[in-house]
N, C-alpha and C positions, 0 to 999 in steps of 0.2 A: 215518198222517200222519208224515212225515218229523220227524227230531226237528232242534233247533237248537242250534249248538255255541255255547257260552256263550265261548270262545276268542273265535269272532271281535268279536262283538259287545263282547266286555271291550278286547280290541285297539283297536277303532275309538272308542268311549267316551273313554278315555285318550289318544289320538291325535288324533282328528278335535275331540269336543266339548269335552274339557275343556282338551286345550293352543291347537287351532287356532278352536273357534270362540268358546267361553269367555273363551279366553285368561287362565285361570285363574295365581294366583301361585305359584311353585314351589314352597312350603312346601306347598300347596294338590291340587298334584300328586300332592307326597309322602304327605302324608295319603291321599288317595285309595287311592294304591296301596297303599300298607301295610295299610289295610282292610282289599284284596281279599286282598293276601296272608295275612291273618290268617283271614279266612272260608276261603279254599282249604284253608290247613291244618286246619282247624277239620273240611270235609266229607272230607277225606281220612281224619286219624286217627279221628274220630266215625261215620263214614255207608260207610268204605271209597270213599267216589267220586275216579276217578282225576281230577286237575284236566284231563288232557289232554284227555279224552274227554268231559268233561263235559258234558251240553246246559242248554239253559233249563227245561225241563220237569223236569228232576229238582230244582231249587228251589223248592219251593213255600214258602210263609209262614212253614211249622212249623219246617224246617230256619234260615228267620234269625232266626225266634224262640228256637231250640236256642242258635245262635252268641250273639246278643246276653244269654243267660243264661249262656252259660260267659266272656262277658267279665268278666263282674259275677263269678263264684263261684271259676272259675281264675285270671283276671284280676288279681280285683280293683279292676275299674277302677270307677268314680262314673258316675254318670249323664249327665253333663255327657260324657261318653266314649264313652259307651252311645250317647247322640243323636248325636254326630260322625261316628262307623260308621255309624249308621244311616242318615244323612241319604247317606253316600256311596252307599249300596246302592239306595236309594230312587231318587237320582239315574241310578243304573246302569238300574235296572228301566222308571223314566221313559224313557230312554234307546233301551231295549228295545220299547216301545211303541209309539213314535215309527219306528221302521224295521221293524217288522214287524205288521202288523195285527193276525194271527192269534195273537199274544201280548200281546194289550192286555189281556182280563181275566185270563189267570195274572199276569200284573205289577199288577195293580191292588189281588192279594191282599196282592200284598208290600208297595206304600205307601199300602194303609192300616193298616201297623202305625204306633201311635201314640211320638209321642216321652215321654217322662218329663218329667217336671214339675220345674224345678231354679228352687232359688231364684236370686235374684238376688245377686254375688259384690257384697261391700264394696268401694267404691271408695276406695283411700288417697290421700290426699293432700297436699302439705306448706302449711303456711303459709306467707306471703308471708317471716317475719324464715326460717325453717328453709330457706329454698330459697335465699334469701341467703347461708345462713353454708355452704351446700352448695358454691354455684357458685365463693364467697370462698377453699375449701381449698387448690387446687391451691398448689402455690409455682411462680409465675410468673417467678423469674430462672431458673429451667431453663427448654429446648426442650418438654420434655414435660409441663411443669405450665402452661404456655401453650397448648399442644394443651388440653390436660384441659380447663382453665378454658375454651377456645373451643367444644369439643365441649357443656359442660356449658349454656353460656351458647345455645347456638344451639338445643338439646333444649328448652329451657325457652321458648326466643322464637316458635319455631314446633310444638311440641306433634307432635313426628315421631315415627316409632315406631322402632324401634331397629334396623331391615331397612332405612327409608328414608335414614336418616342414615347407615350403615356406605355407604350406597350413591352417594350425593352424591358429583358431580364439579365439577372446577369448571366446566366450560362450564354445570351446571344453576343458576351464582350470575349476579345480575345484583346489583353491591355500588355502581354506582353512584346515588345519590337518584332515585326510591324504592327502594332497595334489596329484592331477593326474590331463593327461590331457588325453584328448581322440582325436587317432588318425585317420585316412582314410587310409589307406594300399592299398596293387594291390587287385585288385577285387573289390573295396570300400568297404573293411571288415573293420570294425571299432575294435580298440581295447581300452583296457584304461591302461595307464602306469604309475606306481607312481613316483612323483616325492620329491628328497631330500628336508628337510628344506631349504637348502642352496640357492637350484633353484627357491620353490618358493618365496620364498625374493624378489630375484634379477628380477625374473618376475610380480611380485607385482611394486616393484619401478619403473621398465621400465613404467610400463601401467601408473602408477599413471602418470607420467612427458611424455612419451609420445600421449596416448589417456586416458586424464581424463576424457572423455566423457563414456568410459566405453561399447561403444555398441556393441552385442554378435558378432554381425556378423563381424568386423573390426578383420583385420589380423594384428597377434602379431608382426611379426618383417616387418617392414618397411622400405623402404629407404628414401633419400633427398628428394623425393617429394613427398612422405608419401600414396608410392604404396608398393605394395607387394615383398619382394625382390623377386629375379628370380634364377633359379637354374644356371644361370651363373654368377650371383653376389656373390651367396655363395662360388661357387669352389674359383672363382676371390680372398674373402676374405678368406679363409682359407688357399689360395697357398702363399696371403702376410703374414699371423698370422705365418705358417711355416717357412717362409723365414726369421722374424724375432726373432721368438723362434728359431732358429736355433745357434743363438751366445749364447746363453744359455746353448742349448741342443747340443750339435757339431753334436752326433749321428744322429740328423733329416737331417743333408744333406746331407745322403746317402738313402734318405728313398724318396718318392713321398703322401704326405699326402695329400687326398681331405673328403668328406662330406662320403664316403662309406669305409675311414680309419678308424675314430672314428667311425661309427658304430660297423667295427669288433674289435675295440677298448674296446667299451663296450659289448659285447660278449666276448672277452674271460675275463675282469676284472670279468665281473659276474663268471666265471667258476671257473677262480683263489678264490675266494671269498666263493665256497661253495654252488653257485648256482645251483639247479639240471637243466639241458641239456632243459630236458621239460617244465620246467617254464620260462628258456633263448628262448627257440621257442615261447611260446606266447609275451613276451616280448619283440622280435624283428620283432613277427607277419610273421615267415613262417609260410608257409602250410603244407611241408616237414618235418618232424624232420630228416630227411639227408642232409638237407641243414645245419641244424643247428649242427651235427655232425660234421660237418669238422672244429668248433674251438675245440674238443676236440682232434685231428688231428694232429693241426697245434700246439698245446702249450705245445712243447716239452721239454720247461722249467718244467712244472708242473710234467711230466711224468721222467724227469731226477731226479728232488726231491724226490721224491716216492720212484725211485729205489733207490736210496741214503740210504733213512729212511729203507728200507728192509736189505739193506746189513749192514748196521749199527749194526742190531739186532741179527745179526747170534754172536753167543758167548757168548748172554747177558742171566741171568738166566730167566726163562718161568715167573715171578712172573713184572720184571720190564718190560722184550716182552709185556707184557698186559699191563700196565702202559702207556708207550711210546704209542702205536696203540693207546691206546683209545684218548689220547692228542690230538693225530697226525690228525686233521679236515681236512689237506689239503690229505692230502693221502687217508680219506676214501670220500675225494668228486671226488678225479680222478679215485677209483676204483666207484663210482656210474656214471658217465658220460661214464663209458666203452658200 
């Protein structure tokens, strides 16, 4: 039997399924291919196999179970890194499946290798006074402490992730009442997120004194040389905005606050608020509504009050028990996000 060159198939994978039909996010890409570039190396210097010549049949299970033990021992890497690889390879092999018959159970060796079991990461988050004295730092008689304060203020209104906001133009703002803007998410799923009177103000006056030119395509926050900021300039500023709110806030410097803090910042505020779970997932644009479960999780403050408001009631006569429940909005929004 003719063997199969793992070349083409790696080629078309990358090209066809994961940028054209996928339409996978460039980070996403990247990831990918770094994978394979790390397994190629991996069966080169380990197995001697030239990548050029390589086929499918000289992969079997054992060789990615090789690779995914030397990420871990050369590496270094955690599990959570371990499954990342993995899941791309498993991908690749699905892939392999899928356009060639006669390699559906060699690939079927390779995913069912199992992913590792990783706990679930702490979600940080600020309180509602600490996100205040956050977004308060900037000094607002400069150009750039009006940017800050706008950037800081729009992160926190719409719960974006720090790829979608470097990414915002203004044709994606609509600032007149209801004011929204529309975002690019992973997968380039677009969503549209409303935003407060307050932000579009502040994003109104930015444009007017920064780009009065107004054209759709120019992105909204810029830096000193009137480029795009960069998602290392954001963290860079948020880690000084922190560091400064902090003499305010004492509580922030025990905390690590970056651009994926205030996200889950405004995820759980909306929860606290009354927001049902499924409208905080489109609002922060998962795909999963079990991703978006885990602020209902972690905001043990909400779920302490609740029991409070229950044990409160035992004694009370059944006429004021109704009274009290139906008042009580916080309690019947934690039992709706159950």
């Amino acid at each position: 039997m003719t063997d199969h060159p793992l070349g083409t198939f790696l080629r078309r994978f990358l090209l066809e399924e994961v940028r054209r039909d996928r339409n996978l996010s460039v980070h996403t890409q990247r990831s990918y291919r770094d994978t394979f570039r790390l397994f190629l190396r991996f069966l080169q210097s380990e197995h001697r196999l030239d990548p050029d010549v390589l086929s499918v049949e000289q992969l079997d299970a054992d060789k990615v179970r090789g690779f995914l033990a030397h990420l871990e021992a050369a590496r270094a890497c955690g599990a959570a890194t371990r499954n990342q690889r993995l899941a791309a390879l498993r991908s690749l092999f699905r892939f392999i499946a899928e356009q060639e018959p006669a390699l559906v159970s060699h690939a079927a060796a390779v995913r069912r290798i199992h992913f590792r079991r990783v706990a679930a990461p702490d979600v940080a988050y600020l309180d509602k006074k600490e996100i205040d004295a956050l977004i308060e730092v900037p000094d607002r008689q400069t150009l750039h402490g009006r940017r800050d304060h706008a950037l800081l203020l729009f992160l926190y209104n719409s719960g974006a992730r720090v790829s979608e906001a470097i990414g915002v133009t203004l044709g994606a703002l609509a600032l007149d009442a209801p004011a929204t803007v529309r975002l690019l998410g992973k997968g380039r799923k677009e969503r549209r997120c409303p935003l407060w009177p307050q932000t579009a103000r502040v994003l109104r006056a930015l444009i007017a004194e920064q780009q009065p030119e107004h054209a759709p395509t120019s992105f909204l926050f810029l830096n000193a040389r009137r480029r795009p900021l960069t998602r290392f300039g954001v963290h860079s500023l948020i880690e000084r905005c922190a560091a400064r709110a902090a003499a305010i806030q004492p509580s922030l410097r025990d905390k690590r606050v970056s651009p994926h803090t205030i996200r889950h910042t405004t995820a759980v505020h909306l929860l606290r608020a009354g927001v049902d779970i499924n409208t905080i997932r489109g609002w922060l644009g998962h795909v999963s509504l079990e991703t978006t479960n885990r602020y209902a999780e972690i905001d043990m403050e909400m779920k302490a009050k609740a029991l409070e408001t229950c044990a409160a009631s035992v004694g009370v006569p059944a006429t004021k028990r109704r009274a009290s429940w139906q008042r009580d909005r916080q309690l019947m929004a934690f039992l709706t996000s159950l």
